[in-house]
N, C-alpha and C positions, 0 to 999 in steps of 0.2 A: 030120108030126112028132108022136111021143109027146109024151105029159102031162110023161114024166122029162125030154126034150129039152129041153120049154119050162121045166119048172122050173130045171134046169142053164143054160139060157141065161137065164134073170132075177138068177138068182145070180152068175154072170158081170158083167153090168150092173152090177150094185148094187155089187159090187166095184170096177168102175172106178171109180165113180163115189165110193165112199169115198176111194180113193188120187188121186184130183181133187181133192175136199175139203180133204183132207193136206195135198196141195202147198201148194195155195190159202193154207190158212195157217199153213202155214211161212213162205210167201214173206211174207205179209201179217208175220208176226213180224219176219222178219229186216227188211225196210224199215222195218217201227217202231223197232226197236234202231239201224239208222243215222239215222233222223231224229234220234232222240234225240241218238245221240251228234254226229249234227252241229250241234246247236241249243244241246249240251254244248261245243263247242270255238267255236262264234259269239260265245255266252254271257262267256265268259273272253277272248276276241277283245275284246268290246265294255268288259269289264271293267278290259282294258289298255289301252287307249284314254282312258276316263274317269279312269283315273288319270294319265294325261299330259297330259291337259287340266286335272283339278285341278295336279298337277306344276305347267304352265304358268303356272295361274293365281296360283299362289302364288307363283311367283317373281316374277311381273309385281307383286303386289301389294308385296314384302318391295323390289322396289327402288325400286317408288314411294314406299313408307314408309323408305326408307334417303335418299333425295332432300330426302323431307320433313325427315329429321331433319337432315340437312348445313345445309338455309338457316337452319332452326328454331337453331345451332349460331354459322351465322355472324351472324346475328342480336343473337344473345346477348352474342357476343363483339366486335362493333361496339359495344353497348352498356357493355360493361366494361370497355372500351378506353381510352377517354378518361379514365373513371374512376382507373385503372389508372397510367396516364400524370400524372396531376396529384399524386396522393398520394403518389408515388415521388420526384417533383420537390419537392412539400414536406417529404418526411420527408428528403430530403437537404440540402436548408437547412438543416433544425433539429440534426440528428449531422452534418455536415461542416462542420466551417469555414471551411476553404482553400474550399467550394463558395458557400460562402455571401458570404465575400469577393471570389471572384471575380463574383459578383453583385451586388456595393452598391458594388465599387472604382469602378466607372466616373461614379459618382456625382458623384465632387472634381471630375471634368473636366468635366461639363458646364456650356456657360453659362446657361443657364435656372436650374439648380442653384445654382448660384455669385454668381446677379444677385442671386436668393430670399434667401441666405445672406448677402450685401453689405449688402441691407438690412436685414435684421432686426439683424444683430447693430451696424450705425452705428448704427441708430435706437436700439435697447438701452442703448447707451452714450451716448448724446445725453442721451436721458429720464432716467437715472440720474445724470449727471455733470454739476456745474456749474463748468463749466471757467474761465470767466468768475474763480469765486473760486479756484479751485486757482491759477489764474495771481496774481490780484492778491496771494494770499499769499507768494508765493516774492519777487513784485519790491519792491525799496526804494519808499518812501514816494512818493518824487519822480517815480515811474516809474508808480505805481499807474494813471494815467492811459489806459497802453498797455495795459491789462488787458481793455477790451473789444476792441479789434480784434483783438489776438494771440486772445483768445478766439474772434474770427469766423474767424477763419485756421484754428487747432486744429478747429472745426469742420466748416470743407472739407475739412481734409486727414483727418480721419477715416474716411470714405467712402473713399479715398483706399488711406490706409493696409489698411484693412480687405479689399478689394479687390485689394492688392497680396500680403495675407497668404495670402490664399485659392486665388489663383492661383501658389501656389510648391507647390515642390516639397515643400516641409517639413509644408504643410495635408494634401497625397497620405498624406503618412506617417501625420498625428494622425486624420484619417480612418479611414484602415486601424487603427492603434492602439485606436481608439476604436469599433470597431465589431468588432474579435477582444475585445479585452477583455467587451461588454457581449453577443458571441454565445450568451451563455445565454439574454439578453432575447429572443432571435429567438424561443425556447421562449413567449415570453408572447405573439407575436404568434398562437400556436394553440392555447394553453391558459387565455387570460388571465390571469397571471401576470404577478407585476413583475418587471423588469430593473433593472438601475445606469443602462445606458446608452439603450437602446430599453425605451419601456415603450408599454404599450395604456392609454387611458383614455378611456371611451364611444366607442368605435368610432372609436376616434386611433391613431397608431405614432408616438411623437415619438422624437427622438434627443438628447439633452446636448450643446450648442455649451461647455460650460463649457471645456475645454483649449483650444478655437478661439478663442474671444474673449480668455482670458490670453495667449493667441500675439497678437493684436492689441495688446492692453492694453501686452506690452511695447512692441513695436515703434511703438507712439505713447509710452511713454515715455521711448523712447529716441533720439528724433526730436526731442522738447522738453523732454527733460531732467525731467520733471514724473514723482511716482512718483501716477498714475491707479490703476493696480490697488486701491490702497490706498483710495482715496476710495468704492471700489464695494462695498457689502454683498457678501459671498459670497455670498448666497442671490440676487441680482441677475445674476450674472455667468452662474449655470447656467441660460443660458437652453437655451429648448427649441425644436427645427426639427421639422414636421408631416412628415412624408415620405408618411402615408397619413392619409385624413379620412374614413372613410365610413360612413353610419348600420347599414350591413349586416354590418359588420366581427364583431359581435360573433357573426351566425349565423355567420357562413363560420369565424369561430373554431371553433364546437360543429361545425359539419361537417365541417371537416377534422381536427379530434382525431379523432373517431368512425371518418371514414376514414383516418385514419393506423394505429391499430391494423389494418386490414383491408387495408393497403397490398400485401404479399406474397400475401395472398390472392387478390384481385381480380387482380394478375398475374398469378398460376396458372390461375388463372378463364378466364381473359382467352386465352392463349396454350392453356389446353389445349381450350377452342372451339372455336378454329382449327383448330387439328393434328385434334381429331377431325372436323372439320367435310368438311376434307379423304380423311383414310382411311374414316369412313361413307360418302362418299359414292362411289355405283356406277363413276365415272369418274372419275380424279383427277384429271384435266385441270380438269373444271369446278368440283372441291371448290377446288384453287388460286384459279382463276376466281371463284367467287365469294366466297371470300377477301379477294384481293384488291378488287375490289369492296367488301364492306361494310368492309373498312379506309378508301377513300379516300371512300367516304359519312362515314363515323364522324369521322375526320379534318378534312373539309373542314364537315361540321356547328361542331364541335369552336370550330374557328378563327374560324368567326363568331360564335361566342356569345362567343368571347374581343372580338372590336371589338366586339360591343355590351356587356359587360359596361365595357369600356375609356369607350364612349361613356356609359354611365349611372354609371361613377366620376364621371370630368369634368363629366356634367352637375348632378351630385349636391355637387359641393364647396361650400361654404361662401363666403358674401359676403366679397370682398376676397383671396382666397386665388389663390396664383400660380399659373394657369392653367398656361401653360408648363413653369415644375418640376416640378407633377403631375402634368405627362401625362409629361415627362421621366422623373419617378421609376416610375410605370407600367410605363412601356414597359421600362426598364432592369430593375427587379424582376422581369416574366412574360418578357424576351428567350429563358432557355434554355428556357423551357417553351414557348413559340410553337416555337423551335426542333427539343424534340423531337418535336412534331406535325406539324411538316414532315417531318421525316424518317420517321416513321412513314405519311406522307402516300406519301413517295417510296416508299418499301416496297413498299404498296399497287398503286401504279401499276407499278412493275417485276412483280410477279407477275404482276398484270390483262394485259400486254401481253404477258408471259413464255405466259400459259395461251392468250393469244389469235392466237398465232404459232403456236403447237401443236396449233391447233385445225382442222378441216374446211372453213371460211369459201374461197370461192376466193381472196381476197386472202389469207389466211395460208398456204393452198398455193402459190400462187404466189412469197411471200415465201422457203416454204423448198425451192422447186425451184429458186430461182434462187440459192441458199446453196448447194444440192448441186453446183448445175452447174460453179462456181465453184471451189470445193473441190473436186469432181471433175476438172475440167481441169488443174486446177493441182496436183493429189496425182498425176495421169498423168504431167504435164509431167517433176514433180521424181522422180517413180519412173523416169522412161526416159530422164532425164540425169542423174542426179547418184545416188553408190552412198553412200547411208546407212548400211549395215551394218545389225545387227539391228535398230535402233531403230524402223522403221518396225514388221516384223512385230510386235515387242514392243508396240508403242504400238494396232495393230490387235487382238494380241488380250488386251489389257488395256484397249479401249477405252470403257469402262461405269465401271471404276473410275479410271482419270485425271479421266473428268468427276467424277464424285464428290469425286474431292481439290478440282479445280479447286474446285468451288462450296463444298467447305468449308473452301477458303482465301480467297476473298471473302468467306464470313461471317464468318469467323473476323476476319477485314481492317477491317469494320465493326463488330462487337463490341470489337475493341480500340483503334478509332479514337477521339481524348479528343473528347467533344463534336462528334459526325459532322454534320455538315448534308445537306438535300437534295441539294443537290450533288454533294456525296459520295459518297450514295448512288448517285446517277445515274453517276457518275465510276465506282465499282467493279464496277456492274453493263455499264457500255463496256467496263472495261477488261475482265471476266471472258471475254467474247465473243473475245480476241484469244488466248489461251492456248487456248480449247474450238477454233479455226478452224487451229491450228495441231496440235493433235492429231487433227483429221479429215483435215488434208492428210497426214500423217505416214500415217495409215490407208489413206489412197486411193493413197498411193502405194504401199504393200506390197502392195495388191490390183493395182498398175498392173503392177506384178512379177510377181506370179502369173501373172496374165492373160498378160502376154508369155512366160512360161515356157509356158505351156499353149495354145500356138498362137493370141494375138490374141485369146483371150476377153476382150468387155469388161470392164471392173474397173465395179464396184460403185460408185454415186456416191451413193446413199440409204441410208446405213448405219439408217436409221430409220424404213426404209420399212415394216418389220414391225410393229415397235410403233404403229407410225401404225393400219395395219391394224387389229392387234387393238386398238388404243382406238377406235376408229371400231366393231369389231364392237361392243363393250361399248358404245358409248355409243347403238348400236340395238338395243341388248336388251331393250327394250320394247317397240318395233314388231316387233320377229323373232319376241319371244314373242307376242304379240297375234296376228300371222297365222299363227304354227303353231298357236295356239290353234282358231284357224278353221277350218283345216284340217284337222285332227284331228277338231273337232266334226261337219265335213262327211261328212268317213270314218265316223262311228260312224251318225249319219242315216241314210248311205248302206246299210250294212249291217244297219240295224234295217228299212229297208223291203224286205231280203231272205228275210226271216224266215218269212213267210205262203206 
C-alpha cells in the first residue's frame, strides 16, 4: 500500500470517528433536554401536591377554628342568658301592671299572708285604742261598770273581725286597688324612689295597710255601734306591712336598674350567640347540640342560685319577722321568673335530645330506623289500600317544606302561648311529632304508588337517609381531611425519592 493509500485510509478513520463524536453528543443533548424536562413536569407534579396538602391543611385548621368558635359562642350565650331572662322579668314588672298584678294578686289568698296581716293590724289597733273608755263613754252612768268586760269582749272580737275582713272578697279588691294605684312604687323598688303605696327604706318594700285597717275599723264599728276610726290618729292607722326585709336590697336595686337599661341588649346578645353558635359551627347538628346543652347547664345553674338566694333571704330576716309570709311573699314574687327558666330549661332539653336522635350514636340510629320502618310500613299499607288522590304526591314532594311550616307553627304555638310552662313546652314539642309522622306516611305512601306502578320497586322508607349521609360526611371532615393529608404527603415523599 502507497503512502496516498495510507494517508486516505487515516482520513477515512478520522472521519468516522468525528461523525461518532457527533452522535455521541447529540444523543448526550437530547437526554439532557428530556431529564430536564422531565424533572420540569415532576417539579410542578410536586408543586400540586403541596398545595393540596397546604389546601388540606387549612381547611382542617378553619374547621377546627370554626368548632372553636361555636362552644366559644355557646358559652357566651349560656352566660347571658339568665342575665337576659331576669331583666326582662323585672322590666316587665315595672311597665306592666296587669303583669305586675298578676304577680302580688295571689298574695290576699295566702294564709301565712293573711295570719302576718291578722296580727299586725289587731295588734295596731289594740296598742292605739282604749276601748275600755270609748265604751264607758257611750254607756249611762249606771252601766259604766259593764265597761270593762264589754271592753274584754271588743277585744277578742277584734282578732276576729280583722280576720274575717281579710278573708272576704271585698280585702281581694282593696288589695288589688291598692297595689294598681301605688304601681308606680314598684318603680322604687329598682330605683330607690318613693311610692304612695310600696316604698323601699334601708333595704325594706313595705306596702300601706291604711284602706285595710278602715275596712276593719268599720266593720268593728259597726258590730258595736262605737265610731273607733275616730279615736285612731290618722297617722296611726297607715300602718305598714314588710313584704321584702333584706340588707342586700339596696345593691340588687343598683344592679337591676344598670341592667334594666341593657335588658334588650343582653337579649339580642343572648339569642344571637346561639343562632351563630349554631351556623359557625361545621355541622349543625352539633352547633344545635351544643346549644342545647349550655341552655340546660345555664338554666339548671340559674335555678339554684335562685334556692340559695331564697335560702339566704330567709336566713337573713330580721328577729320576730313572719318566717312563713316571707318565704310566701318570695316565692309568690320570683314564681313567673322561676317559671320562665323552666321553660327555657325545657327548650334546652327538646333541642339537646332533638340533635341527639339526629345524631350517629347507635341508639339514635336505631331510634330512627325504627321511625322509618314504621312510617314505611304504614305509608305502604295506606298507599296500597286506600287512593288519596294527589295529596300524598303533593305532600312527597313538598316534603322539606311542610316540615318547615310544622316547626314554625309549634313556635310560633309557644311564642303565643300567655305564660308557657315546661310542660308546655314538652306538650308542643309531643304534639309537633304527630303532624311531622303524618306527613311522612302521606310521603311513603306516594312512593308505595310509585313503586307499585313501576313493577314492585320498593318505596323508600329513609326519606333522610341522604342528609344523614352528608352530615355524617361533614361531621368527618377532619379525620377525611387529616388522612388525605397523609396521603398526599406520602405521594410527594414518594416521588421526591424518584428524582436521583
Amino acid at each position: 500500500m502507497t503512502e496516498d493509500d495510507n494517508t486516505a485510509s487515516s482520513e477515512s478513520l478520522s472521519g468516522k470517528d468525528d461523525a461518532a463524536a457527533e452522535q455521541i453528543e447529540t444523543a448526550s443533548s437530547e437526554n439532557a433536554e428530556q431529564e430536564v424536562d422531565r424533572l420540569r413536569a415532576e417539579n410542578a407534579r410536586l408543586h400540586n401536591q403541596i398545595e393540596q396538602v397546604s389546601a388540606a391543611s387549612s381547611k382542617k385548621k378553619s374547621l377546627r377554628s370554626r368548632g372553636i368558635l361555636s362552644v366559644s359562642l355557646v358559652v357566651l350565650g349560656a352566660l347571658l342568658l339568665p342575665l337576659a331572662a331576669l331583666t326582662v322579668w323585672s322590666r316587665n314588672q315595672i311597665l306592666d301592671t296587669d303583669r305586675y298584678l298578676q304577680t302580688v294578686a295571689p298574695l290576699s289568698d295566702d294564709p301565712a299572708v293573711i295570719d302576718a296581716l291578722t296580727t299586725r293590724i289587731s295588734t295596731a289597733i289594740e296598742n292605739e285604742l282604749d276601748v275600755e273608755a270609748v265604751v264607758a263613754e257611750k254607756l249611762p252612768d249606771n252601766l259604766k261598770i259593764l265597761a270593762a268586760p264589754i271592753a274584754s269582749g271588743a277585744d277578742s272580737v277584734i282578732g276576729t273581725v280583722t280576720s274575717k275582713a281579710l278573708n272576704s272578697k271585698q280585702f281581694d279588691k282593696l288589695w288589688v286597688d291598692a297595689n294598681r294605684t301605688g304601681h308606680d312604687a314598684l318603680v322604687a323598688l329598682l330605683t330607690g324612689k318613693k311610692g304612695k303605696v310600696i316604698d323601699t327604706e334601708n333595704g325594706k318594700v313595705v306596702i300601706s295597710l291604711k284602706p285595710i285597717v278602715e275596712e276593719v275599723l268599720a266593720g268593728i264599728d259597726k258590730k258595736f255601734g262605737l265610731d273607733l276610726s275616730s279615736k285612731i290618729p290618722v297617722d296611726k292607722i297607715d300602718i305598714k306591712y314588710t313584704l321584702i326585709d333584706s340588707p342586700q336590697l339596696a345593691s340588687l336595686q343598683s344592679l337591676i336598674k344598670w341592667l334594666n337599661t341593657l335588658t334588650w341588649v343582653m337579649v339580642i346578645l343572648a339569642l344571637g350567640c346561639f343562632i351563630g353558635a349554631i351556623f359557625v359551627s361545621p355541622v349543625r347538628r352539633k352547633g344545635v347540640l351544643r346549644v342545647g346543652v349550655g341552655v340546660v347547664i345555664s338554666m339548671t345553674l340559674t335555678l339554684v342560685a335562685l334556692s340559695l338566694a331564697r335560702s339566704a333571704y330567709i336566713a337573713n330576716l330580721p328577729k320576730g319577722a313572719n318566717v312563713a309570709a316571707a318565704t310566701a311573699v318570695f316565692e309568690t314574687l320570683t314564681r313567673f321568673v322561676i317559671q320562665a327558666l323552666r321553660v327555657l330549661f325545657a327548650i334546652g332539653v327538646v333541642m339537646l335530645v332533638a340533635a341527639w336522635v339526629a345524631g350517629p350514636s347507635a341508639a339514635a340510629t336505631w331510634i330512627r330506623n325504627l321511625w322509618n320502618r314504621l312510617l314505611g310500613r304504614g305509608g305502604a299499607g295506606i298507599g296500597n289500600t286506600v287512593d288519596l288522590g294527589p295529596v300524598p304526591s303533593w305532600v312527597a314532594a313538598h316534603l322539606v317544606a311542610v316540615r318547615v311550616v310544622i316547626f314554625g307553627i309549634a313556635v310560633l304555638s309557644l311564642v303565643m302561648w300567655t305564660r308557657p310552662t315546661g310542660k308546655v313546652v314538652l306538650l308542643i314539642a309531643v304534639l309537633t311529632l304527630i303532624p311531622l309522622a303524618l306527613a311522612q306516611l302521606l310521603a311513603n305512601s306516594a312512593a308505595a304508588v310509585s313503586a307499585s306502578d313501576s313493577e314492585g320497586a320498593e318505596p323508600p322508607t329513609d326519606e333522610d337517609a341522604g342528609e344523614d349521609a352528608d352530615e355524617d360526611a361533614e361531621g368527618d371532615a377532619v379525620s377525611s381531611d387529616s388522612s388525605g393529608e397523609e396521603e398526599v404527603t406520602s405521594a410527594a415523599n414518594s416521588s421526591a425519592k424518584e428524582l436521583p
